[in-house]
N, CA, C and O atoms as CSV, one atom per row, in Angstrom:
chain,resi,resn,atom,element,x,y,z
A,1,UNK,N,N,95.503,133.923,57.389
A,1,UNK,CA,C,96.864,134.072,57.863
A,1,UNK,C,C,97.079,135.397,58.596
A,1,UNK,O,O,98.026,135.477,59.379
A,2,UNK,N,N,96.397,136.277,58.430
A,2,UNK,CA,C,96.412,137.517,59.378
A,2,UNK,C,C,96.256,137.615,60.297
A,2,UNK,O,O,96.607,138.713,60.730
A,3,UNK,N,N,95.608,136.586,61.385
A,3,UNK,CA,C,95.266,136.244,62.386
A,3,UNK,C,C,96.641,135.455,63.254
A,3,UNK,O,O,96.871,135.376,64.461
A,4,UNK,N,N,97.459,134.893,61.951
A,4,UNK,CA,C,98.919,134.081,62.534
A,4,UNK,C,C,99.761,135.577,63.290
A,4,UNK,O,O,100.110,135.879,64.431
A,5,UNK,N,N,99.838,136.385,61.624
A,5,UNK,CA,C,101.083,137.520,61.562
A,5,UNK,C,C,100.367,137.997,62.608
A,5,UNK,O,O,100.452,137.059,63.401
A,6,UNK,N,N,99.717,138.837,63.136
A,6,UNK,CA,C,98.976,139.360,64.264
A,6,UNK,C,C,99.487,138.888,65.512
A,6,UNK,O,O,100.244,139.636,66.131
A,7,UNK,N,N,99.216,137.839,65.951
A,7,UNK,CA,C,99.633,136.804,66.780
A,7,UNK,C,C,101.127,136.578,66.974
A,7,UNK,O,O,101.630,136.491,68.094
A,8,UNK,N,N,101.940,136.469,65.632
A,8,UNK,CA,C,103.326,136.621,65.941
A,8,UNK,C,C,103.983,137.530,66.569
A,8,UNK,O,O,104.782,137.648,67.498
A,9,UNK,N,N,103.317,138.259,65.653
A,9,UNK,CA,C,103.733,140.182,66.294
A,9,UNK,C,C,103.955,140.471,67.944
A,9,UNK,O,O,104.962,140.825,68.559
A,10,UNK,N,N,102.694,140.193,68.360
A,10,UNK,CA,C,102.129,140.428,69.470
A,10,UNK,C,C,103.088,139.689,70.416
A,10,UNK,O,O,103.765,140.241,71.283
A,11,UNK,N,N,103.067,138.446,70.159
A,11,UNK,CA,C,104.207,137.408,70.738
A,11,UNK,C,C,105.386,137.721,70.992
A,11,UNK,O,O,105.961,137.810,72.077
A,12,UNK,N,N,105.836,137.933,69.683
A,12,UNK,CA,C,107.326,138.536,69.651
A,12,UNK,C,C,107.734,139.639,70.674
A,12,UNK,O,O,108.734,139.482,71.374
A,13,UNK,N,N,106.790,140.993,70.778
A,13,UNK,CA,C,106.647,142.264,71.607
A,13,UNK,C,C,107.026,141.614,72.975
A,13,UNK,O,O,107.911,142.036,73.719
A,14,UNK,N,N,106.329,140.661,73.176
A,14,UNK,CA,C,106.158,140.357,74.717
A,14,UNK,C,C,107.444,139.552,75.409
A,14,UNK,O,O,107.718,139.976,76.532
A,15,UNK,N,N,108.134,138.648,75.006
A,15,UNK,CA,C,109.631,137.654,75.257
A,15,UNK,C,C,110.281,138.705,75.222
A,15,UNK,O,O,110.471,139.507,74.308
A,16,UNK,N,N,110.867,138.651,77.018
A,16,UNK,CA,C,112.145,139.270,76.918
A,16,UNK,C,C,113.241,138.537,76.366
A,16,UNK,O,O,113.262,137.319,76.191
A,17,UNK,N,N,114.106,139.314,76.116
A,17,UNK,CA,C,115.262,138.218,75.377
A,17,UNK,C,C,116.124,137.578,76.214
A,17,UNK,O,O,116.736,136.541,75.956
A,18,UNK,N,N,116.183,138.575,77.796
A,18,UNK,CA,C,116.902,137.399,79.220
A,18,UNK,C,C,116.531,136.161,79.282
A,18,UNK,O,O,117.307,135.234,79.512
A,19,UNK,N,N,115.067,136.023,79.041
A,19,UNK,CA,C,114.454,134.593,79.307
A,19,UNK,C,C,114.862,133.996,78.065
A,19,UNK,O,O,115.297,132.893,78.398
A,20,UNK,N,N,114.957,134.103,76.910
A,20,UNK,CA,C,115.613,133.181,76.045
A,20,UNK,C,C,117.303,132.662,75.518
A,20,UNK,O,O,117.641,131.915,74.600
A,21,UNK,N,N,118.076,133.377,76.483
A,21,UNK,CA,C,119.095,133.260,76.584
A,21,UNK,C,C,120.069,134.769,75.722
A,21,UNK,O,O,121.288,134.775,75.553
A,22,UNK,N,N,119.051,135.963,75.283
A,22,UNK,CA,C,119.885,136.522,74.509
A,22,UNK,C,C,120.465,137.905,75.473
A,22,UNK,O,O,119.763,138.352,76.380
A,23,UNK,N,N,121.423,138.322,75.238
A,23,UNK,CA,C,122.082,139.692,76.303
A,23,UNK,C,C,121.393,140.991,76.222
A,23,UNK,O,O,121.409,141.715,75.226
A,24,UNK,N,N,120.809,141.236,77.294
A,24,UNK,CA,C,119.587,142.569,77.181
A,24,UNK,C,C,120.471,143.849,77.453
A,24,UNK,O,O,120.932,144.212,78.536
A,25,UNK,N,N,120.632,144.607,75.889
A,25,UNK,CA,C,121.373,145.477,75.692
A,25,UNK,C,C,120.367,147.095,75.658
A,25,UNK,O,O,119.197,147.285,75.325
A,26,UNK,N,N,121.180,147.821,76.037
A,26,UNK,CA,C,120.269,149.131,76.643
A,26,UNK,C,C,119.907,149.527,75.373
A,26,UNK,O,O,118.708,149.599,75.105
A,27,UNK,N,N,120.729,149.791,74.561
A,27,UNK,CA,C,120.048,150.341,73.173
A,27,UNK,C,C,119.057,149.460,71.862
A,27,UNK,O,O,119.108,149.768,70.671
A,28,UNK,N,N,118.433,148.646,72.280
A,28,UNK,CA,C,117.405,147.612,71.921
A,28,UNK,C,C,116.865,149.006,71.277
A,28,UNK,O,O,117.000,150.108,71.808
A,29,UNK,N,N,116.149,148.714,69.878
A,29,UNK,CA,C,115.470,149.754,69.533
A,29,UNK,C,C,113.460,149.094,69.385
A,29,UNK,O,O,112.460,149.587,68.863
A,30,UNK,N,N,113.690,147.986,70.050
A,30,UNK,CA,C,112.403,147.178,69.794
A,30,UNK,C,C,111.912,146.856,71.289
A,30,UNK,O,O,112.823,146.842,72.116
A,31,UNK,N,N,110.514,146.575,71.809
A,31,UNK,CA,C,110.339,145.906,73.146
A,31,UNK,C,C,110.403,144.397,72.678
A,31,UNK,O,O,110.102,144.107,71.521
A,32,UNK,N,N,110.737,143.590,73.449
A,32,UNK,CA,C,110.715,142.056,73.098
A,32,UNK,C,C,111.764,141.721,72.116
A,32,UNK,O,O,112.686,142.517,71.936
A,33,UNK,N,N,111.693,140.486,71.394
A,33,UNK,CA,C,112.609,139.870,70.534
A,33,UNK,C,C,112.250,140.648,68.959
A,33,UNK,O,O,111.147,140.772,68.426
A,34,UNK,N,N,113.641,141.117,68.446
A,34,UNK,CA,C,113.901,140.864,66.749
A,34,UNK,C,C,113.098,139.657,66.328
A,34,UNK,O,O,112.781,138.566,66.801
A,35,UNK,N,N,112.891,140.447,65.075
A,35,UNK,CA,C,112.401,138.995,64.181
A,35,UNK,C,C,113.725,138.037,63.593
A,35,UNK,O,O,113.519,137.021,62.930
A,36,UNK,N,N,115.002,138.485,63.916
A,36,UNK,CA,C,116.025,137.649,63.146
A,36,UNK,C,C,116.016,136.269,64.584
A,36,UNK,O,O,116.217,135.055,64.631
A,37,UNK,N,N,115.582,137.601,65.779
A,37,UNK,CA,C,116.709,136.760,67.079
A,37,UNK,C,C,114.945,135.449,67.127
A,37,UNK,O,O,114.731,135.085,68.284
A,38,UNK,N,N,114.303,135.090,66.482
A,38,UNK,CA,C,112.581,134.664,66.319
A,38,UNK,C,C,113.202,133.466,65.297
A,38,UNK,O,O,113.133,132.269,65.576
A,39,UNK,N,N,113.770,133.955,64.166
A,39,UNK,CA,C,113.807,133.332,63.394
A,39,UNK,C,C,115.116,132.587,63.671
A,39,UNK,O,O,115.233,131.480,63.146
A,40,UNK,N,N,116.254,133.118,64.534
A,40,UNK,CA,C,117.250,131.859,64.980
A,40,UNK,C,C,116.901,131.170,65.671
A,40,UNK,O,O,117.246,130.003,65.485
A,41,UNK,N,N,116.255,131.401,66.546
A,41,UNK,CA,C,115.675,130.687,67.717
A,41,UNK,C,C,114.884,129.550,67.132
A,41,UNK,O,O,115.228,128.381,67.307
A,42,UNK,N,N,114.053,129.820,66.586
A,42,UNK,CA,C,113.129,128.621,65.601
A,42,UNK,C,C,113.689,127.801,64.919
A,42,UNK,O,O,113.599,126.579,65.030
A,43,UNK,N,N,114.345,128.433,64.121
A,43,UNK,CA,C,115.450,127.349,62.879
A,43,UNK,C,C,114.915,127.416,61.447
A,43,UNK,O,O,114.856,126.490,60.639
A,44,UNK,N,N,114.506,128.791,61.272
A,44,UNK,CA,C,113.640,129.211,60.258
A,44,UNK,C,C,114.605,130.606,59.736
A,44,UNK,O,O,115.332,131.356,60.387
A,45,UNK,N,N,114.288,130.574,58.421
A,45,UNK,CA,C,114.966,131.862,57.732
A,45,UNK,C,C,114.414,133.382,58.321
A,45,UNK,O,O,113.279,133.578,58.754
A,46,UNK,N,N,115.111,134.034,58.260
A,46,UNK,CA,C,114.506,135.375,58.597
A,46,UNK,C,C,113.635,136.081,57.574
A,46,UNK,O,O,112.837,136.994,57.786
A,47,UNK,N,N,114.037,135.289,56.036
A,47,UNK,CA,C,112.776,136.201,55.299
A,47,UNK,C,C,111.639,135.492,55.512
A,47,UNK,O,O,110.539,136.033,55.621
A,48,UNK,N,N,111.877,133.962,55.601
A,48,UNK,CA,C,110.068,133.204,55.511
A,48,UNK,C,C,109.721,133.731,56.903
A,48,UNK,O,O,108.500,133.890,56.877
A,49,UNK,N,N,110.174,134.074,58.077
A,49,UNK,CA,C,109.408,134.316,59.204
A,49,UNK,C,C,108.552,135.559,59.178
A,49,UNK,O,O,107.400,135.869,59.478
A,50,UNK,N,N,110.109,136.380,58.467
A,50,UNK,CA,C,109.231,138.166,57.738
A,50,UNK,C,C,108.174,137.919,57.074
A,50,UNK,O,O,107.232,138.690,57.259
A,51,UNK,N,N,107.999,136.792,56.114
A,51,UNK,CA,C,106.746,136.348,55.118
A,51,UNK,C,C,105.672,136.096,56.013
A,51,UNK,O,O,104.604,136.523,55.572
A,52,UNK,N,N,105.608,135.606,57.000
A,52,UNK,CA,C,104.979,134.870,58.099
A,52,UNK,C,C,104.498,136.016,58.830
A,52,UNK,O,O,103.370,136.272,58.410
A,53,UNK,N,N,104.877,136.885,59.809
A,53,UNK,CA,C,104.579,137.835,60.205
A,53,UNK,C,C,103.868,139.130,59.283
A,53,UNK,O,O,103.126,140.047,59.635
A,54,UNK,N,N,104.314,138.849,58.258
A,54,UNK,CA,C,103.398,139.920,57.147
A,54,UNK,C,C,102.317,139.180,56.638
A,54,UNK,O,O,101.728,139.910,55.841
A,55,UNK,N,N,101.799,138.134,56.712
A,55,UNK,CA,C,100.781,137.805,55.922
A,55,UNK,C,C,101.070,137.156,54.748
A,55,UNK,O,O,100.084,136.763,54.124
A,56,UNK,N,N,102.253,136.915,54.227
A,56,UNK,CA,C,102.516,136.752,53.020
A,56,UNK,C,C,102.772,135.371,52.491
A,56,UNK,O,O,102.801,135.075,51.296
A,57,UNK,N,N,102.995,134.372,53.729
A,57,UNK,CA,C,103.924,132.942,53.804
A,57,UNK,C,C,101.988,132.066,53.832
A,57,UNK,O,O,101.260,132.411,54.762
A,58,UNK,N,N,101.684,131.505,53.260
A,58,UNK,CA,C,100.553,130.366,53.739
A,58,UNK,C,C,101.024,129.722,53.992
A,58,UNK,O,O,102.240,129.724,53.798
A,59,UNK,N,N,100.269,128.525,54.721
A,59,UNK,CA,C,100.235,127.163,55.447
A,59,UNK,C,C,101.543,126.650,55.863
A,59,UNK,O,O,101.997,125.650,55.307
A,60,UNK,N,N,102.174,127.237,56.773
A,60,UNK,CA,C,103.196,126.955,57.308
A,60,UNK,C,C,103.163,125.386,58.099
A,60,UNK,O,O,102.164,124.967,58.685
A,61,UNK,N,N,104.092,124.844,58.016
A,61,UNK,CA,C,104.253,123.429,58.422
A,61,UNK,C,C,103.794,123.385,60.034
A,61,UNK,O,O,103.631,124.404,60.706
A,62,UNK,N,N,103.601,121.912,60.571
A,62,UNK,CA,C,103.659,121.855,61.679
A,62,UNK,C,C,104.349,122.239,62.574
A,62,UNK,O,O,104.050,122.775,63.641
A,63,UNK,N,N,106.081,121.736,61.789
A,63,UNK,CA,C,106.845,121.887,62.428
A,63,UNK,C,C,107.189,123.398,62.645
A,63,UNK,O,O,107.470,124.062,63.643
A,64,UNK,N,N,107.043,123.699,61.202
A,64,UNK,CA,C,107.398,125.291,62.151
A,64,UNK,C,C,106.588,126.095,62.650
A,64,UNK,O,O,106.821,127.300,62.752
A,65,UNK,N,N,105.379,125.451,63.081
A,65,UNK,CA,C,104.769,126.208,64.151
A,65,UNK,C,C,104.845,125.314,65.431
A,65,UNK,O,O,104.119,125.558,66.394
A,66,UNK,N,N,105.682,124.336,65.430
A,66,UNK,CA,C,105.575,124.226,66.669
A,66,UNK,C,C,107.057,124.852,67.108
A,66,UNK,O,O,107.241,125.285,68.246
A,67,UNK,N,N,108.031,124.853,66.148
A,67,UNK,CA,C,109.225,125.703,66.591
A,67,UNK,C,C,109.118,127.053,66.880
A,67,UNK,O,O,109.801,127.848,67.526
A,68,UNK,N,N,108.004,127.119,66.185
A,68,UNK,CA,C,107.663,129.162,66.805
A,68,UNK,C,C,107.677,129.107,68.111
A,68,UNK,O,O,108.347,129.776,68.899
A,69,UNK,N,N,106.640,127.991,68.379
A,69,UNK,CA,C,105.599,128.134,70.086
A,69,UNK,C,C,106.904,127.603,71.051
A,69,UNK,O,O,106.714,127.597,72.267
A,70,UNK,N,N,107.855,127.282,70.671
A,70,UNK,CA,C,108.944,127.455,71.353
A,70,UNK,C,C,109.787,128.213,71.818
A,70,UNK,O,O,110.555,127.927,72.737
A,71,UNK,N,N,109.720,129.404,71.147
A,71,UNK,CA,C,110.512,130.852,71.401
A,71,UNK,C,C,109.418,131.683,72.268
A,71,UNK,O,O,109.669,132.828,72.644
């Protein structure tokens, strides 16, 4: 699963939030998307995604990896 959280991470860094519909505000303290604005977008809780990105969540469903690869 370290290889997922890794991968999320990395992911997340990279989506601006214009392209996903969210308002690109100057004082962003992150490059790319929040993990909350990850986890609305998906339709997933913000702690299991935090679980997910830390290593901590196993075998996450199909579905919510295919709702990730959507954000």
């Amino acid at each position: 699963m370290d290889d997922l959280a890794g991968f999320l991470r990395t992911r997340r860094s990279r989506v601006d939030p214009a392209d996903v519909g969210i308002p690109v505000d100057s004082r962003r303290r992150v490059e790319g998307l929040r993990r909350e604005e990850v986890a609305h977008l998906s339709g997933v809780s913000v702690d299991y995604y935090v679980r997910l990105e830390q290593g901590r969540a196993t075998q996450p469903s199909e579905q919510v990896l295919d709702a990730l690869a959507r954000v």
